[in-house]
N, C-alpha and C positions, 0 to 999 in steps of 0.2 A: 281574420274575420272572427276566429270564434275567440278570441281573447276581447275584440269590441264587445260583442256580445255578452261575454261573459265579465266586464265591467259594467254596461249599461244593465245586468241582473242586479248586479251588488249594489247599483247607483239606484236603484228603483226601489229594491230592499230595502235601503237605510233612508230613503224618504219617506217608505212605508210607516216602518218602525219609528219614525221621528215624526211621524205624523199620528200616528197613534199615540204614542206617549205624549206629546202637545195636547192631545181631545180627553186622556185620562185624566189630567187634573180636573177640566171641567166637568167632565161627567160624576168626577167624584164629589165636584162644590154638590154637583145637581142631587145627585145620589144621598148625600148628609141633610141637604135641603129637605127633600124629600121624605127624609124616616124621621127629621125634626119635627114637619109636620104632619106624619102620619101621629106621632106621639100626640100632638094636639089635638086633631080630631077623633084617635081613638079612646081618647082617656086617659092616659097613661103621663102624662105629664102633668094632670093634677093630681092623680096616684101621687106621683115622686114628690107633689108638693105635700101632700099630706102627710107624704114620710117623714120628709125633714119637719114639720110642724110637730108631730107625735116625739119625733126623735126629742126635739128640742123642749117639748112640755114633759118627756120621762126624767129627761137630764135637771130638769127646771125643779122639778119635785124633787130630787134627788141632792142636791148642792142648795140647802136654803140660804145659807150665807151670800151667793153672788145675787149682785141690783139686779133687778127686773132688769135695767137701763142696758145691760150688757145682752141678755138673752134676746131683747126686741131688735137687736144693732147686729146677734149674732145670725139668728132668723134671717133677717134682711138679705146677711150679707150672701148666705148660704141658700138661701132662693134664688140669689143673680147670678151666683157661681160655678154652681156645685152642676147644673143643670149642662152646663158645657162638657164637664170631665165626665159625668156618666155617659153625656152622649157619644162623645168620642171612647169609648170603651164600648157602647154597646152598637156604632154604625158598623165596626169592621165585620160583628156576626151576623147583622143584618146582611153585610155585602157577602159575606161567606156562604149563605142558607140563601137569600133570594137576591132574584134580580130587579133593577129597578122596574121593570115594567110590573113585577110583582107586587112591590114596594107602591106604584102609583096605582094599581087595582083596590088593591087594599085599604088609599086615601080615599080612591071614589064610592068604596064600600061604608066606609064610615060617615063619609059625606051625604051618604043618604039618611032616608029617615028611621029605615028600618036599625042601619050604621049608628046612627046618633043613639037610637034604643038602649042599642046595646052595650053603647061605651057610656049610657050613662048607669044602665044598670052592674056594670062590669065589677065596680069594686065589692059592693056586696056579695055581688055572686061569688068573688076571690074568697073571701074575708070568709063566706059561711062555707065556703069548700077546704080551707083551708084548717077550719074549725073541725068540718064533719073527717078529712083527712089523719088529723091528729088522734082523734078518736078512733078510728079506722087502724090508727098505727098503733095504737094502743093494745086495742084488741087482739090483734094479728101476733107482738108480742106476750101479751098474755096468754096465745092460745099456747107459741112455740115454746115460752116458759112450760109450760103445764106437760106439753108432749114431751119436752126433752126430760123432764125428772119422772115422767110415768115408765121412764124406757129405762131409768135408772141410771142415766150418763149425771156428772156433776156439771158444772157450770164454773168455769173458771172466773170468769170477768164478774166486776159487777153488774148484775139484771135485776132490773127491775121494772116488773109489767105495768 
């Protein structure tokens, strides 16, 4: 009896488990679905287009010699591509730091009006935080410059505040 028993555990076990791994693929389609378009309603995927757009008019300035005809084909191409591989590099941290119920909070956050707000004001806010931060770091190193040669210590590396 208890060898039945303790088959019909192991036999319940590995359906469990077989049945759980069966639900994981889909909840992970759901899951990537889901932070794909979280990125569309919060902003953050016209961000990444504007990066490759910036990327490709610094480069564009940069290389006069190549046709316009190449950068508008290269653009294109890296608008329709590129947009997969960062996604698949940044769903695993999404899946790492939150859960999908987090993940679909956060869609119906954005999906509101207040949501909309603020993903549209979101890149500027980056842009001039990012600006006031450098200046911030600036500072911060120019004070530590100043304290470390008031106290008499040398500075081995190059510094410069």
């Amino acid at each position: 009896m208890k060898i039945i028993g303790t088959k019909v555990f192991f036999l319940m076990l590995l359906f469990t488990a077989s049945t759980c791994f069966a639900n994981k693929g889909v909840n992970d389609d759901e899951y990537a679905k889901d932070v794909k378009h979280l990125f569309q309603v919060n902003g953050s995927a016209n961000s990444f287009k504007q990066s490759i757009k910036t990327m490709i008019e610094h480069f564009k300035s940069q290389e006069s010699n190549v046709p316009s005809s190449y950068w508008e084909k290269t653009e294109e191409e890296f608008l329709k591509t590129s947009f997969d591989d960062l996604y698949n590099m940044i769903v695993p941290i999404y899946r790492k730091n939150l859960s999908h119920e987090d993940v679909k909070a956060m869609i119906a956050f954005f999906e509101s009006a207040a949501g909309r707000r603020i993903a549209q004001k979101t890149p500027a806010i980056t842009a001039e935080s990012m600006q006031a931060g450098m200046i911030w770091g600036q500072e911060i190193g120019r004070k530590i410059h100043e304290d470390i040669q008031s106290k008499g210590f040398k500075i081995r590396l190059p510094f410069t505040p």
